[in-house]
C-alpha positions as CSV (number, residue, x, y, z in Angstrom):
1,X,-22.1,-57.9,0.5
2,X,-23.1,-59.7,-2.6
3,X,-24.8,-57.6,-5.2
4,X,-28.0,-59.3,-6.7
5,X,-27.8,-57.2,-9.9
6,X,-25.5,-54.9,-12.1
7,X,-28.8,-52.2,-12.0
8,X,-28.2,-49.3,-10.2
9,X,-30.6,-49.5,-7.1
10,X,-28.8,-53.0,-6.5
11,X,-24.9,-51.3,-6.6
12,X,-26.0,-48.4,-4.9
13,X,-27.3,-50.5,-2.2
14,X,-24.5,-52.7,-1.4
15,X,-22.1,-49.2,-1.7
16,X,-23.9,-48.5,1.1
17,X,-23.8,-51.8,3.4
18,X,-20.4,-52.5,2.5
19,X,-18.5,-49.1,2.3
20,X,-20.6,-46.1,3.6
21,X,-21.8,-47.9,6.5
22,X,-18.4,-48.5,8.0
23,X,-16.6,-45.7,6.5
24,X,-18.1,-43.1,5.4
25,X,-18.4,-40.9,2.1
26,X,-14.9,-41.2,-0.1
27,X,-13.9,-38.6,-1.3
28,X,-13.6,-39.7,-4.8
29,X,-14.9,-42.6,-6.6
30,X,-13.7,-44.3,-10.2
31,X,-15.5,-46.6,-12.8
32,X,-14.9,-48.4,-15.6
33,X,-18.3,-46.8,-16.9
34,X,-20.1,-50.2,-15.7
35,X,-24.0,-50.2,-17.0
36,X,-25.6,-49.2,-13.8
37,X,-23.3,-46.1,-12.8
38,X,-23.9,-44.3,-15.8
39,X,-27.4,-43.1,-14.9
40,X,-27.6,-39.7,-14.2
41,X,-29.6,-40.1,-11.3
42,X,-26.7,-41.8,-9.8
43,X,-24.3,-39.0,-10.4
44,X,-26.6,-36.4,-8.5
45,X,-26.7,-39.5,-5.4
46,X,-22.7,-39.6,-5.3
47,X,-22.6,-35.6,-5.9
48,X,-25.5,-35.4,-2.8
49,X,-22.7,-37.4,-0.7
50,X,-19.8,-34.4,-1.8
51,X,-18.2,-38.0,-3.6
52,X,-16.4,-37.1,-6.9
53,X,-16.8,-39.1,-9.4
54,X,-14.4,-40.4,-11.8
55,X,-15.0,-42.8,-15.3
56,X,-12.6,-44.2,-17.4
57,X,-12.9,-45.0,-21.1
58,X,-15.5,-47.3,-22.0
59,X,-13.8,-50.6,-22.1
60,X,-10.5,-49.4,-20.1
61,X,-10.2,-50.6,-16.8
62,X,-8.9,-48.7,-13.9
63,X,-6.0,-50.5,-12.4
64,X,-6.9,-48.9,-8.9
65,X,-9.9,-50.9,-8.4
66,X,-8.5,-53.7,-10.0
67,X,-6.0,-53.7,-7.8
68,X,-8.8,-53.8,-4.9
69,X,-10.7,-56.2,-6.5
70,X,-7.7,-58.9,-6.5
71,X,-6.6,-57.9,-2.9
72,X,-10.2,-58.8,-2.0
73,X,-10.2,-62.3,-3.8
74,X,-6.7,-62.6,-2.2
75,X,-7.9,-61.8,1.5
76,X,-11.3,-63.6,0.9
77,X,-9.1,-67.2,-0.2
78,X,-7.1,-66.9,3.0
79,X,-10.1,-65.8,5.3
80,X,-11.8,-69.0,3.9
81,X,-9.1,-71.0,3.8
82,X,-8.0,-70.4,7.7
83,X,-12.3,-70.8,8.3
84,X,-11.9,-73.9,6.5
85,X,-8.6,-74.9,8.8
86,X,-10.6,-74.2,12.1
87,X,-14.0,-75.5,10.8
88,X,-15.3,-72.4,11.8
89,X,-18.9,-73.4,9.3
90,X,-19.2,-69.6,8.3
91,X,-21.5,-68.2,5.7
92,X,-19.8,-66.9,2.6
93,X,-21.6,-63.6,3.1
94,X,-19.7,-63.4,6.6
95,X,-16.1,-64.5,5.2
96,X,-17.0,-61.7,2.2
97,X,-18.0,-58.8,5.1
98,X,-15.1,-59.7,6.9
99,X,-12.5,-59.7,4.1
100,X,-13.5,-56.8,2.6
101,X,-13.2,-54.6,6.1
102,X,-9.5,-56.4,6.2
103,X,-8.9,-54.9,2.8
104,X,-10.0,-52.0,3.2
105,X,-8.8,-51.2,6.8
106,X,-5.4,-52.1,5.1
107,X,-5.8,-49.4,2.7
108,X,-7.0,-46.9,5.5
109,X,-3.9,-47.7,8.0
110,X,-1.3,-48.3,5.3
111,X,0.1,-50.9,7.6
112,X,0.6,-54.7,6.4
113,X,1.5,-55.4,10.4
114,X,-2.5,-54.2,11.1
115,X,-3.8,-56.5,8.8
116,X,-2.9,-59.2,10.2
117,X,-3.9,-58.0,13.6
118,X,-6.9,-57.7,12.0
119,X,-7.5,-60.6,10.0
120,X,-6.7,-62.5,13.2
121,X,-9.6,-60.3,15.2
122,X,-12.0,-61.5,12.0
123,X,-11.7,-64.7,12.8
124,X,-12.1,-64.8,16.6
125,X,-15.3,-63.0,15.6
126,X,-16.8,-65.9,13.5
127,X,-16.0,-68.3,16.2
């Protein structure tokens, strides 16, 4: 999912393609108190899903999702890279969709072995 915007409507939207669509409501979520979270509007959307949640200081980053964020680069260099191996000719958007289910299955499953089932499943599907 590529996010057009940093407004609300446009983050809320791809939260919903990329994360509630395949797995639900988290239970919590955290923020670096990025621009268009802040709105309270999208406090009562998160709090209408039962999602907590959770800023940081202004300016401090939350190692969590920073953590996630270079997993995904990670996953999305070796999904392209193994694409670009196979000259599979897949969209960006697809190699992004695909690494970031990787990623985050890895995180559901807590299994490294999985991943790599899966990554190898990702790539059978862009074929």
């Amino acid at each position: 999912m590529v996010i057009a915007n940093r407004e609300s409507a446009s983050i809320l939207e791809g939260f919903c393609e990329a994360w509630l669509r395949l797995f639900g409501p988290p239970e919590t979520g955290l923020s670096d108190q990025e621009g268009g979270l802040i709105p309270d509007d999208i406090g009562q959307w998160f709090s209408n899903k039962g999602i907590q949640f959770e800023f940081r200081a202004r300016n401090q980053h939350s190692s969590m999702v920073e953590r996630h964020n270079e997993l995904l680069r990670r996953q999305l260099h070796v999904t392209e890279d193994q694409a670009n191996t196979e000259s599979l000719g897949t969209s960006f958007r697809m190699l992004l969709a695909e690494s970031l289910f990787a990623k985050n299955a890895l995180f559901k499953l807590e299994t490294q072995h999985l991943m790599k089932h899966f990554l190898a499943v990702c790539l059978l599907c862009l074929r």
